[in-house]
N, C-alpha and C positions, 0 to 999 in steps of 0.2 A: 433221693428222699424228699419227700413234701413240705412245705412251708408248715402243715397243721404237725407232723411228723416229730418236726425241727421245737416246735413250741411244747407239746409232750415230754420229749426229753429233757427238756429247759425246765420244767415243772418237776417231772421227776428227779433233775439233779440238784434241786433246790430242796426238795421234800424229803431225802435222804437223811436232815437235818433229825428227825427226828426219832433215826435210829440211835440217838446218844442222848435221849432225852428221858426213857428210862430210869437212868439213876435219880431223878428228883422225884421218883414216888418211892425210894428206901425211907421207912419210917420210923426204923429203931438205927441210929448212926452214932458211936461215940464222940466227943469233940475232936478230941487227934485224929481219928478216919475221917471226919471231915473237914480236914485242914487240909487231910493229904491230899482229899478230892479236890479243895480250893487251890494246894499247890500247882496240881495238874492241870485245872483249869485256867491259870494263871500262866504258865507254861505255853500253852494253847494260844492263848490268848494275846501274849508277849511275841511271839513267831509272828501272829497272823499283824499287829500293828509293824512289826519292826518291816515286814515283807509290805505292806501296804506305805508304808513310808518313802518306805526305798522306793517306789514307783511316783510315788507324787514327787521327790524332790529329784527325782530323774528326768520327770515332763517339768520340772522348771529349771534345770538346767540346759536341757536341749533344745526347750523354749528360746533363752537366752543366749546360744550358743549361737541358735538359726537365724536370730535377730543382728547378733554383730557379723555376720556371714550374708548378711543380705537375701537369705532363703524366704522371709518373714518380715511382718511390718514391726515396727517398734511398739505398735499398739496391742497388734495379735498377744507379744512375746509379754506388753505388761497386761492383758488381761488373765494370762494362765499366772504369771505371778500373784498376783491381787488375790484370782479365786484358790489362789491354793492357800495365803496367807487368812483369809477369813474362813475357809472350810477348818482349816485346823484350829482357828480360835474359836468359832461356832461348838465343832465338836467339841475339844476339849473344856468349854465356858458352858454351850448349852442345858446337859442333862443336869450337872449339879444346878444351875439356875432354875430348872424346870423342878428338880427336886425341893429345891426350898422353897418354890411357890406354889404345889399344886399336891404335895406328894409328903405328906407326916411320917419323916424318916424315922426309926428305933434309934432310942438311947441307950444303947447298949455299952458307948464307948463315950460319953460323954461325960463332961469332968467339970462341973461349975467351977474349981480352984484353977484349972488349965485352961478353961475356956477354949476346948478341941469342941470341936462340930456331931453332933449324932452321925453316927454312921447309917446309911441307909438299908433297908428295911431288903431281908433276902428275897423280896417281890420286886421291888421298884430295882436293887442290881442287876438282876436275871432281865426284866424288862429295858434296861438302859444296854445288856451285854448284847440282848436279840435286837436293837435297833442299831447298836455298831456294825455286828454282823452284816444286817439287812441292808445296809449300806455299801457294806465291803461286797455283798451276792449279788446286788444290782450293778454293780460293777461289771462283776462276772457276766452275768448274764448278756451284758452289752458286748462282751469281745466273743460269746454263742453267735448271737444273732448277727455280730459282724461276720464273723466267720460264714454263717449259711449265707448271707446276705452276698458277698462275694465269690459265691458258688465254693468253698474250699468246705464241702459238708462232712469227709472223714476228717478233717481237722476241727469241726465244730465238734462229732461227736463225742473224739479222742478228749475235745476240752470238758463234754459234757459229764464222760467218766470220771475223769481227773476233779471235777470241780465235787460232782458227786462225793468220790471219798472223804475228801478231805470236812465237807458239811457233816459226815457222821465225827469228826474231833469236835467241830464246833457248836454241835450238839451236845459235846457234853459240856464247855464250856458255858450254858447259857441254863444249865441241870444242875450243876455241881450246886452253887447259892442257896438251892431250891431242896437238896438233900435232908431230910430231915424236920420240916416244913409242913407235908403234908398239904403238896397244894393242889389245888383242884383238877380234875381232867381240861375242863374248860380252860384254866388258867395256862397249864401246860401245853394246850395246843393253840390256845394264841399267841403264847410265844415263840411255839415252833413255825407258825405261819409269819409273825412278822421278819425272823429271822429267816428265813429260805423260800416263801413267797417270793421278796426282789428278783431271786434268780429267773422267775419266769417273765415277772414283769420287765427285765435287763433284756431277754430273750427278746420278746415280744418287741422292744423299742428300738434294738439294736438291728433288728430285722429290717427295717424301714426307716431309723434315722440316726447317724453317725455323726460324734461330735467330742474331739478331743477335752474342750471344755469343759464339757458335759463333765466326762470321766475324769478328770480334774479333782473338778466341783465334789464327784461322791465320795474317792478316796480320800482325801483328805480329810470330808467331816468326818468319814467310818477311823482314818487313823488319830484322828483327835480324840473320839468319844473311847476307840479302843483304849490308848493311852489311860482315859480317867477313868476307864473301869477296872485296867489292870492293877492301877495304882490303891482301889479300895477293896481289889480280891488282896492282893497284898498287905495292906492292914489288916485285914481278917483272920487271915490265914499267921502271920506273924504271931498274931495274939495266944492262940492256944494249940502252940506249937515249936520246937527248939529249934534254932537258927539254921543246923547241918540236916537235920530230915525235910525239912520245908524248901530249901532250898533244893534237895534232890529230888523233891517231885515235882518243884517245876521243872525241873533240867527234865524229868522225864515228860512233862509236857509239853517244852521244846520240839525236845527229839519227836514225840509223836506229831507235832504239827510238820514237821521238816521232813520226817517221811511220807507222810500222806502227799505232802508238794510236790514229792521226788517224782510222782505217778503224773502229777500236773505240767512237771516239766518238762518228761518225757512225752507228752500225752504233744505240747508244744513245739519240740523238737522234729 
């Protein structure tokens, strides 16, 4: 298969993203249907940090394993440490800082006698969820283009399927916010470009330049930022919603993120 082949596919299993993007033009939503949607996407969203986690703090333990084993320099093993410990303070510190200086969140949830923070606006969430994603796809997209890059092209494509499915959960995750809203076609598809665009541009980069660091560098900030979005779908969703249904549709959107992966890890196997 061709290098131009290889990048197609890379785009295409990126743009599948917007096969779950749908539910953010529902215009008549109750508030309980939309918790449940915010459970599920919460759900989704909770798998895909906890799964990107696991991966960064895995390259800094075997970062640090290689170093006392003399595989690696002391320097290499503290530079993946460092970039892993600012990616996740970036992620998780950056969007709220960007949101309270660029970006006039709803108060919706704000309390002058508590002095709790406005919640942010179901536009700027959705746009804060498609830039975690677009982080965690750029990712992806780097171990495609390693894969062709190393001639191993049924195993790029198997990844390209695998990566595919699973951007149709994370499409809805980046919808669900956006349910009931009423937002724009433009609005909608530039979020689905920023969230599953990465995939092709990871393809694109990974084809031609390899770099542990690199991939370091993105997982972490994509598991930082996931983290503080999950944690404000969670407020959300709490709000107008009883503690035992809320909690079952994230478990159901767990499980949907954990099967869609099943396809991924097969796809790697």
């Amino acid at each position: 298969m061709s290098f131009p082949h290889i990048l197609i596919l890379g785009a295409i299993a990126g743009l599948t993203i917007f096969l779950g993007l749908p539910i953010a033009t529902l215009n008549r939503i109750g508030t309980k249907a939309k918790s449940v949607l915010t459970g599920i996407a919460t759900g989704i969203l909770l798998f895909l940090a906890i799964e990107i986690l696991s991966k960064v703090f895995e390259a800094g333990e075997a970062s640090l394993v290689a170093a006392t084993s003399g595989h690696v320099s002391s320097g290499s093993a503290a530079s993946t440490l460092v970039l892993l410990v600012v990616g996740l303070l970036v992620g998780l510190l950056g969007i709220p800082l960007i949101e309270r200086g660029f970006i006039k969140p709803m108060s919706t949830r704000s309390s002058q006698k508590t002095g709790e923070t406005a919640s942010p606006s179901p536009t700027s969430l959705s746009l804060s969820i498609a830039a975690g994603i677009g982080l965690h796809n750029f990712g992806e997209g780097l171990a495609i283009g390693q894969s062709a890059a190393t001639g191993a092209i049924s195993l790029a494509i198997l990844l390209i399927v695998g990566f595919g499915l699973h951007n149709m959960t994370e499409g809805f995750g980046v919808a669900a916010p956006l349910a009931g809203t009423k937002p724009s076609a433009l609005f909608i598809g530039g979020a689905g470009l920023m969230a599953g665009g990465p995939t092709f541009l990871g393809t694109l980069v990974g084809s031609t330049w390899t770099s542990s660091l690199a991939t370091v560098i993105f997982l972490s900030l994509a598991g930082g930022s996931l983290v503080y979005v999950t944690l404000e779908l969670v407020s959300m969703g709490k709000a107008n919603l009883r503690k035992l249904p809320f909690l079952a549709s994230i478990a159901g959107g767990l499980l949907a993120g954990y099967l869609t992966d099943l396809v991924t890890g097969v796809a790697g196997a």
